[in-house]
VOGU-3710 file (C-alpha; in Angstrom, 3 decimals, decimal comma):
1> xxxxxxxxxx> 161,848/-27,428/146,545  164,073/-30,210/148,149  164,484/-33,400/145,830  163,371/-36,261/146,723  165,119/-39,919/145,879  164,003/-42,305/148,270  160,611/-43,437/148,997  158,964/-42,500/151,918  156,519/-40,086/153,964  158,462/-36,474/154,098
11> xxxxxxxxxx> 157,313/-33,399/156,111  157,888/-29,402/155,012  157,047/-26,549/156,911  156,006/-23,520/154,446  156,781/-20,524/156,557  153,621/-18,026/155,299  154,262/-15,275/157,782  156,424/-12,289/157,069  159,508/-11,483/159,197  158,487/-8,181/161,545
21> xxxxxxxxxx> 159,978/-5,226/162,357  162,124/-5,332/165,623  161,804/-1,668/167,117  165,413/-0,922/168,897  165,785/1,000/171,986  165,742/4,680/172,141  166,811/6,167/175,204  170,228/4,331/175,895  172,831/7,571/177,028  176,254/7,044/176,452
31> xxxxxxxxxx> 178,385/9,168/179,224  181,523/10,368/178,497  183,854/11,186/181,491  186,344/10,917/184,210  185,829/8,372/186,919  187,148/6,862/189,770  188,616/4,190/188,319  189,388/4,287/184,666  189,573/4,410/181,695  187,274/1,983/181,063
41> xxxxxxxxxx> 183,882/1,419/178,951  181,080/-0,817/180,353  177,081/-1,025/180,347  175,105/-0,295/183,590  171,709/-0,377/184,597  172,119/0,787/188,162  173,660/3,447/189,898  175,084/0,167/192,013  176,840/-1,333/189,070  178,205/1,942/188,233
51> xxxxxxxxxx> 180,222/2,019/191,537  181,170/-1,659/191,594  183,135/-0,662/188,090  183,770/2,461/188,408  183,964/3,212/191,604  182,791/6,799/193,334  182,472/10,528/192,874  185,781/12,373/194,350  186,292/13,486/197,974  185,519/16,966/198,499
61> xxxxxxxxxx> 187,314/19,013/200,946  185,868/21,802/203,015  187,052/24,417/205,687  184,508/25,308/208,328  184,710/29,050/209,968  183,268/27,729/213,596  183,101/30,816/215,316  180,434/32,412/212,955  177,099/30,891/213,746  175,860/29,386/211,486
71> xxxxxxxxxx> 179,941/28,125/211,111  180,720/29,092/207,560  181,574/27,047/205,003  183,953/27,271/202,162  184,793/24,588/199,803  188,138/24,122/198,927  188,780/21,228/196,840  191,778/22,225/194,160  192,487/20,529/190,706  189,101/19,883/188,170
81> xxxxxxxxxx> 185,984/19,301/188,369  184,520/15,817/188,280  180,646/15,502/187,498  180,426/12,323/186,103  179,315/10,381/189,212  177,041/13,184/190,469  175,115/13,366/186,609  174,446/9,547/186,442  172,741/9,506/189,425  170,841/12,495/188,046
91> xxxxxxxxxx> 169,663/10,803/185,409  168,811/7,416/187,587  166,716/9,649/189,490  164,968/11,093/186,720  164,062/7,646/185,619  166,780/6,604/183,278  167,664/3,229/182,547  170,370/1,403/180,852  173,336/3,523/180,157  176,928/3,134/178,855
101> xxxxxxxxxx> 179,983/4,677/180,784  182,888/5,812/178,749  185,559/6,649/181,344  188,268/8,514/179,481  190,707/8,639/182,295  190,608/8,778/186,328  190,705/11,373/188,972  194,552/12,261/188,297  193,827/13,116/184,766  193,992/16,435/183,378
111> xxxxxxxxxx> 190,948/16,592/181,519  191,491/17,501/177,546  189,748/17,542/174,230  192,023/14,378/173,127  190,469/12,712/175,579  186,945/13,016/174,617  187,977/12,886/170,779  189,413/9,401/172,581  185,919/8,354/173,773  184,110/9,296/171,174
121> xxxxxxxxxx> 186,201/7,119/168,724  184,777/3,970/171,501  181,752/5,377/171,437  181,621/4,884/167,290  181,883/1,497/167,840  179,781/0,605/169,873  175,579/-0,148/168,040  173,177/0,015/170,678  174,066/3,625/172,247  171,529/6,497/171,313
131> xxxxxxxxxx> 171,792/9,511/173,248  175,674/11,002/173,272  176,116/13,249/176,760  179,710/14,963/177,527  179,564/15,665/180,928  182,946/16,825/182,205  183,847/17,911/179,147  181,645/21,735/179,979  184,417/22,569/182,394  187,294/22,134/179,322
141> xxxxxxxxxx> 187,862/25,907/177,900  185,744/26,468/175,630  187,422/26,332/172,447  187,820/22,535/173,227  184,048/21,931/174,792  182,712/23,404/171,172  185,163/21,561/168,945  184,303/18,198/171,092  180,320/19,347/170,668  181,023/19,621/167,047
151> xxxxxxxxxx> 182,743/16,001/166,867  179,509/14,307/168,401  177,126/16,446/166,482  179,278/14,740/163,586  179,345/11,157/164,861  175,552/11,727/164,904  175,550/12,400/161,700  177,511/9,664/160,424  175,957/6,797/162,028  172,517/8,487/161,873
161> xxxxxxxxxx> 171,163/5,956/165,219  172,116/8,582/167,800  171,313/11,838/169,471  173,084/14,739/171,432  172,019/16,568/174,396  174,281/19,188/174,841  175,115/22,063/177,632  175,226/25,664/177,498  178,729/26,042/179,137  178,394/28,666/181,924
171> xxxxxxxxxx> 175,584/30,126/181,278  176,517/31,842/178,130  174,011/31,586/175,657  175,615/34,057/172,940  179,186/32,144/172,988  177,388/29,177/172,488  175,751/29,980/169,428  178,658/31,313/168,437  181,046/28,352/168,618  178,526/25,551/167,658
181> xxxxxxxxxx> 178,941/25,750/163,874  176,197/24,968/161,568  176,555/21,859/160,655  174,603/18,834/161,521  172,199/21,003/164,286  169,423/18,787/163,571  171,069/15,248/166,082  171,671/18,077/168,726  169,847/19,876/171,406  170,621/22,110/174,021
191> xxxxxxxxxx> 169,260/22,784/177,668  170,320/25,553/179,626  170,503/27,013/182,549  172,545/24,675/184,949  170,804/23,006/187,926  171,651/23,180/192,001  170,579/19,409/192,438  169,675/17,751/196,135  173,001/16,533/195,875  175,615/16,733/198,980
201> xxxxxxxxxx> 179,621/16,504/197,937  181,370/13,268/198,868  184,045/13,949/201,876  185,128/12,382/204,845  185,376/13,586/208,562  189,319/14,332/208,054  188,775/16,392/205,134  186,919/19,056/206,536  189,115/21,877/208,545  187,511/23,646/211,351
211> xxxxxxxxxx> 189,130/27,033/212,048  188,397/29,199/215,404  188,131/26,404/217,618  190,748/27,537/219,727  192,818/24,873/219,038  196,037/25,099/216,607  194,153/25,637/213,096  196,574/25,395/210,461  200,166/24,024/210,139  201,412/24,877/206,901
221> xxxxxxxxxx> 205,625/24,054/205,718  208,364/24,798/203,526  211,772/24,025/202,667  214,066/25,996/201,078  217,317/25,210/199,903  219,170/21,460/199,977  220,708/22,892/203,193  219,034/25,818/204,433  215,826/26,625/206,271  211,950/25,382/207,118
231> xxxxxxxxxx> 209,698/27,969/207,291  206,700/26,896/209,459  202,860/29,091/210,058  200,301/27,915/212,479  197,393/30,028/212,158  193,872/30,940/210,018  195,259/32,495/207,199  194,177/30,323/204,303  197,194/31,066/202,024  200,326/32,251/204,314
241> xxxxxxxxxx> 203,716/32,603/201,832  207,110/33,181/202,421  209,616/35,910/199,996  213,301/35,322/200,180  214,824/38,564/198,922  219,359/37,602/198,144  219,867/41,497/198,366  223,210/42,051/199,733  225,708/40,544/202,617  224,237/42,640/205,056
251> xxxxxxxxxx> 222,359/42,598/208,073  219,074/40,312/207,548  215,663/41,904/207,958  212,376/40,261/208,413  208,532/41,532/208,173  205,239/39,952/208,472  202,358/41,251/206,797  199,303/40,032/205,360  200,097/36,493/205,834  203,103/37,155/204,024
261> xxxxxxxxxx> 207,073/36,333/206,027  209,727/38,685/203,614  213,288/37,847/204,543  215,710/40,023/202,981  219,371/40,041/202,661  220,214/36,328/202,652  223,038/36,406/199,583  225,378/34,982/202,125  223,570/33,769/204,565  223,832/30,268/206,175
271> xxxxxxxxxx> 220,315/28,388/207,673  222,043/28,896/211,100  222,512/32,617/210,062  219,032/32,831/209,318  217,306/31,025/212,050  219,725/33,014/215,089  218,851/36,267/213,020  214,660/35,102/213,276  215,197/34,309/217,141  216,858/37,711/217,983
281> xxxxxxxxxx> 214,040/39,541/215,890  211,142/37,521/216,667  212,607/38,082/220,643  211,826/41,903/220,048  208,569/42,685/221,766  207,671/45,537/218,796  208,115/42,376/216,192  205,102/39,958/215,373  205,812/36,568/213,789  202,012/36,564/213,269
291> xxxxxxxxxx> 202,274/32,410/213,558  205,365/32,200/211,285  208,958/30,471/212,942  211,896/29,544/210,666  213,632/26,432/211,785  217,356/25,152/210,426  217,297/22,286/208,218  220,890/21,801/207,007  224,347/24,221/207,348  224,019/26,202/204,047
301> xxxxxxxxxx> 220,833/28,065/202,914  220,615/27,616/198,822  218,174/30,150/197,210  216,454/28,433/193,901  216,335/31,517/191,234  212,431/30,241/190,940  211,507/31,571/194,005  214,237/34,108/194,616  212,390/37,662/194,932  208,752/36,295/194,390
311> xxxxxxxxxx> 206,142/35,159/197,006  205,883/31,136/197,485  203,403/29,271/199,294  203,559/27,413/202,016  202,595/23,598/202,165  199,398/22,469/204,328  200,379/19,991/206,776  197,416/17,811/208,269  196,779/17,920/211,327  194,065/15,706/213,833
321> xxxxxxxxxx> 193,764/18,901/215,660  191,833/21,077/212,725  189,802/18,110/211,336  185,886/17,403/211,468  186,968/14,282/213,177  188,863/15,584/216,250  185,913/17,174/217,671  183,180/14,080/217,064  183,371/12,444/220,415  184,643/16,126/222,240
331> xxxxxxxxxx> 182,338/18,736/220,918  179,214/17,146/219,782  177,127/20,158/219,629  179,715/21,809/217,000  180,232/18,368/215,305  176,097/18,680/214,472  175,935/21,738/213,921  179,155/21,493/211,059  177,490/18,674/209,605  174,493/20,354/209,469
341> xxxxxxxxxx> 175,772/22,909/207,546  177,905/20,594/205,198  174,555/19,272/204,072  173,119/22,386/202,760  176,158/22,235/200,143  174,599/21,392/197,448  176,241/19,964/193,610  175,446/22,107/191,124  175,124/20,214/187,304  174,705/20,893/183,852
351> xxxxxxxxxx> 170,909/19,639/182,895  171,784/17,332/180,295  172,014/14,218/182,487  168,937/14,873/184,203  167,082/15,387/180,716  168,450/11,896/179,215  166,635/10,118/182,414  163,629/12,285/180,952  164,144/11,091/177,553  164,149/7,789/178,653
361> xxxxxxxxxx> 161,080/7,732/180,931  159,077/9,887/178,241  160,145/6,936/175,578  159,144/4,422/178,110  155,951/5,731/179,480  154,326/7,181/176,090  157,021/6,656/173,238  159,571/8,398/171,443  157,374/10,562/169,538  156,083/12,437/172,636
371> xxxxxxxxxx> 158,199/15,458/173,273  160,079/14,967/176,559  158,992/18,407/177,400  156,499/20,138/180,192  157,726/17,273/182,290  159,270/18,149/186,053  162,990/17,784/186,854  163,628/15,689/189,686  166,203/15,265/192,469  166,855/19,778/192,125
381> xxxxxxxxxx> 166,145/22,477/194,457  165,905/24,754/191,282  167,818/26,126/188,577  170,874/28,356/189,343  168,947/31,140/187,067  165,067/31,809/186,786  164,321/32,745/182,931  161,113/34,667/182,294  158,913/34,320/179,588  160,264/37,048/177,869
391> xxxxxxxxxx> 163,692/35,574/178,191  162,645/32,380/176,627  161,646/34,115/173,836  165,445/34,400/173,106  166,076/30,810/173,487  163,487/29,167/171,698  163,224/31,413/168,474  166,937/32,461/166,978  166,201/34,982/164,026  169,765/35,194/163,336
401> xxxxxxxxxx> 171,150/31,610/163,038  168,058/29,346/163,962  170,127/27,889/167,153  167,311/27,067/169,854  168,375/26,321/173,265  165,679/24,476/175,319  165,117/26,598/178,976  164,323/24,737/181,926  162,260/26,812/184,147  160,547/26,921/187,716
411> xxxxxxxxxx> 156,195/27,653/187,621  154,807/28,366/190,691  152,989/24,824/192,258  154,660/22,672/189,517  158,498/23,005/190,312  161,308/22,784/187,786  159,972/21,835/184,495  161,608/21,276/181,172  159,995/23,507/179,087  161,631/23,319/175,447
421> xxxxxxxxxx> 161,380/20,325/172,338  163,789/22,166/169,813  166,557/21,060/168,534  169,625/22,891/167,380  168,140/23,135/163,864  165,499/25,853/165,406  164,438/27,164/161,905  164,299/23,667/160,078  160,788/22,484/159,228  161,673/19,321/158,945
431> xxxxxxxxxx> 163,635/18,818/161,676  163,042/21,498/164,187  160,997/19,732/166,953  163,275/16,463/168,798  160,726/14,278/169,210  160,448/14,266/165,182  164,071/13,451/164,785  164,085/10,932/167,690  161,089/9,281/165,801  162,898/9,611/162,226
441> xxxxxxxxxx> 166,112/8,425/163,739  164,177/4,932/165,868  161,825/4,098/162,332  165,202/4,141/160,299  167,539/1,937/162,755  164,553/-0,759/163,002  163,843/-0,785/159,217  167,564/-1,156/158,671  168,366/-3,880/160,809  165,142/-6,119/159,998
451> xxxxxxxxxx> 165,663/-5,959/156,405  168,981/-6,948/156,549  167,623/-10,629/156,156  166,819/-9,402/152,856  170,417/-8,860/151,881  171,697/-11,944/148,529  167,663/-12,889/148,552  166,603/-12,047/145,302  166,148/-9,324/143,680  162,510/-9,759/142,386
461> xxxxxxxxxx> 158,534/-9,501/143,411  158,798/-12,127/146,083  161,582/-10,291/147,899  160,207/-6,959/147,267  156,762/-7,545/148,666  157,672/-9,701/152,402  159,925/-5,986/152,995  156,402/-3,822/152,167  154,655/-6,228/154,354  157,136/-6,180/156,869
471> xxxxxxxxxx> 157,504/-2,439/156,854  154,090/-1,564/156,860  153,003/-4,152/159,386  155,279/-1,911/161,228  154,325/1,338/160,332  150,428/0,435/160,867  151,576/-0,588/164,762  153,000/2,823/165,321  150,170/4,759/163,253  147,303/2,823/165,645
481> xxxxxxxxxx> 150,196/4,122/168,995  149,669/7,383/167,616  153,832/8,053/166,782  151,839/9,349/163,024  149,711/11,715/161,801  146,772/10,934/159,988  143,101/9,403/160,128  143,375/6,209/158,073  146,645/4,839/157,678  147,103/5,762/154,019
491> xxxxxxxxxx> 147,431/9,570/155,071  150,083/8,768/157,997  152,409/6,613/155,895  153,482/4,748/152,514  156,574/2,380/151,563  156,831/2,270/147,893  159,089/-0,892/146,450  159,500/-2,209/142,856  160,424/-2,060/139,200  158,923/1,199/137,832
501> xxxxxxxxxx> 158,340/2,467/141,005  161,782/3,060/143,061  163,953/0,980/140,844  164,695/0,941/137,335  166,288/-2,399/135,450  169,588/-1,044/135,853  169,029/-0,785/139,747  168,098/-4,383/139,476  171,166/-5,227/137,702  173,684/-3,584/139,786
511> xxxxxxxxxx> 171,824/-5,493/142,832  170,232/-2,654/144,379  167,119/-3,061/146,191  165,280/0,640/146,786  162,520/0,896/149,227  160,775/4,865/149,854  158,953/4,904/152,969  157,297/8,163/153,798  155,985/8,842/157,446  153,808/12,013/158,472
521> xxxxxxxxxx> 155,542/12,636/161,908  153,093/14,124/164,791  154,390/17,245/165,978  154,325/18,827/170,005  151,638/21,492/170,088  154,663/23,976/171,447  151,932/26,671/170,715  148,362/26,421/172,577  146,306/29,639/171,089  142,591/30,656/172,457
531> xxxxxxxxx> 140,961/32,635/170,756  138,185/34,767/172,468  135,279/36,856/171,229  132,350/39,032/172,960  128,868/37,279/171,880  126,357/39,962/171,422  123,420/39,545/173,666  119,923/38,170/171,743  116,661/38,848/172,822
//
């Protein structure tokens, strides 16, 4: 109570409410990747903001057969993959929310294990994250995708607010189990198989090649030597190479076959050597430079011992002639009909983005403790594997090491469903089912945070009973939501608090404050059994 000195009329306000619970958020996915422009680490709610910061998904470069009908198609974009782009908008369209973007690097990264052992230490630091998804990180080998699995599984464990939805990487159930480990399985949970989404690749007109057009298809170079010779193909073979054989100071010899130009003898040779030798040869009506020429670059031809004896390849030139561009305004029949076909390629993704949007629309719509299972997939034509029921016994039960992987799976008039709630810790009873752990993991974060006001309060009956009131005021909200099990809200939870009960004087002394809350968790009805029985007939 305040003293008072000085005469007059004084006001108090005597607060007689308890604090409350403040539930935190469950559903926001941090992404780790590689992005357009990086490294960086921001929070989004919109596939919009995501570009402004981050920029877009990588061009894509194709080569279009156009005298097949339908033309062919062949994608052939070098150097690694890049999902990150493609698996947020996955999980926009799947009715995520608020995410965070940990860009580990750009598109001229290599990706490694460092750098996702790199995110993850930003990732640590950061509170309000929940779900932790690796995206890129399936195409690293897979030594390093298991060892970076095992590092989030670990963070997981240590900050105990967050959850991991992992991949199967390639399809390969068996390695998988294999290389996960054992510990911490219960913050984890795995979806497999991989999904072809509705997805088209990023390019641009100029990055798609059209071959058998008639026109000049290819115009690949290379240089050999400081002085020496250019070697030059125009042509459709996708990979033409040259082999300079030094041999001996005699008479040079060429031969073309399978897109491959051997010239032999050159120990001596000068680039004006070389290139009178290819006229006189190439002059020969029983010789076929098959698109190949050799042109003279300088007055000495210098060998490199790297590609001495061994077949190098050429270097693609561009060309406006063999882009999708060239023929827009010319040939606007085979313009259509390419970019028709360009639009049935489709981006194929790992399933873990798509499943954090249904995390967070499950959590939104009907609450963390409903299983974000039996709920359809958006934004896919299917997955790239169809597993049967039999199959999925397999994945859901693991008699050897417990492991469950969660299958998504097409039904006939119901599409691509998810169709799994397990987590890693398959055999657990306590912490087999996700929704249980999500539930366990969202009642802990919100106790701990709202009774921090309680921290240097004192350490006696008055303290001890605005926390029970506070906590079960907050457990009796979720009991009458239906997050726990039981009929009155005595059988569904407790929070136990006081000397003789959870602390002893010496707890008091030290300063220790011990609350024991105990929740009955609701659990998914994975199994729905009838049970059927012939009724005899009565007269």
């Amino acid at each position: 109570m305040a003293s008072y000195k000085t005469p007059g009329v004084y006001v108090e306000e005597i607060s007689t409410l308890p604090p409350s619970v403040a539930e935190v958020s469950t559903a926001i996915p941090a992404f780790i990747g590689y992005t357009e422009q990086g490294p960086a680490v921001a929070r989004i709610s919109t596939l919009l903001e995501y570009e402004e910061t981050f920029g877009g998904p990588r061009r894509e470069s194709f080569t279009v057969q156009a005298a097949s009908d339908p033309p062919g198609v062949q994608r052939t974009t070098t150097g690694p993959e890049f999902l990150l782009y493609y698996m947020v908008s996955h999980y926009f369209r799947n009715g995520g929310g608020s995410c965070y973007i940990i860009s580990v690097g750009n598109y001229n990264a290599t990706p490694s294990a460092g750098d996702y052992a790199r995110g993850l230490a930003l990732l640590e630091k950061e509170d309000e994250p929940t779900l932790i998804l690796l995206t890129d990180a399936v195409n690293l080998p897979a030594a390093d995708y298991y060892a970076t699995c095992q590092a989030a599984l670990s963070q997981c464990n240590k900050l105990g607010d967050r959850f991991a939805i992992l991949d199967v990487k390639g399809g390969g159930v068996a390695e998988f189990r294999d290389s996960i480990g054992t510990n911490y399985l219960k913050y984890g949970a795995a979806y497999h198989p991989y999904l072809l989404t509705t997805f088209n690749y990023w390019y641009r007109d100029d990055d798609v090649t059209i071959e058998g057009t008639g026109a000049t298809n290819r115009r690949w170079t290379k240089a050999f030597g400081t002085n020496g010779i250019v070697v030059t193909y125009e042509g459709t073979a996708l990979e033409p190479k040259v082999k300079i054989v030094q041999g001996t100071a005699g008479a040079l010899s060429f031969e073309v076959s399978g897109g491959v130009l051997t010239i032999r003898n050159v120990a001596e040779a000068t680039g004006a050597t070389v290139t009178s030798s290819w006229t006189a040869w190439k002059a020969d009506a029983a010789n076929n430079a098959a698109g190949f020429d050799i042109l003279q670059a300088g007055d000495g031809l210098e060998v490199p011992q790297h590609t001495a004896n061994a077949n190098v390849q050429l270097e693609r030139q561009t060309s406006a002639l063999e882009s999708l561009s060239s023929v827009k305004a010319t040939r606007t029949g085979l313009y259509n009909r390419i970019k028709t076909r360009l639009a049935e390629q489709r981006v194929v993704l790992p399933p873990s983005a798509a499943v954090a949007g249904i995390y967070a629309s499950v959590d939104r719509d009907r609450g963390v403790w409903k299983a974000p299972a039996n709920v359809s997939v958006s934004a896919v034509i299917g997955p790239v594997s169809k597993i049967t029921h039999e199959e999925q016994e397999g994945l859901n039960i693991d008699a050897t090491g417990g492991k469950s992987i969660n299958a998504i799976r097409v039904f006939t008039g119901q599409g691509t469903m998810v169709w799994g709630a397990r987590t890693l810790a398959g055999n657990d009873n306590e912490w087999r089912y996700v929704p249980v752990r999500r539930l366990f993991n969202l009642i802990e974060e919100s106790c701990r945070k709202s009774t921090s006001f309680a921290v240097f309060e004192p350490n006696d009956a008055t303290t001890w009973l605005k926390v029970k009131g506070m906590i079960e005021s907050y457990l009796y909200g979720l009991w009458e939501r239906g997050a726990v099990a039981g009929s009155k809200p005595e059988e569904a939870y407790f929070v136990n608090v006081g000397l003789g009960k959870t602390m002893t004087t010496q707890d008091v002394l030290e300063g220790r404050m011990i609350v024991e809350i105990g929740v009955a968790a609701v659990r998914p009805a994975e199994f729905i059994i009838l049970r059927f029985t012939h009724k005899l007939q009565q007269a």
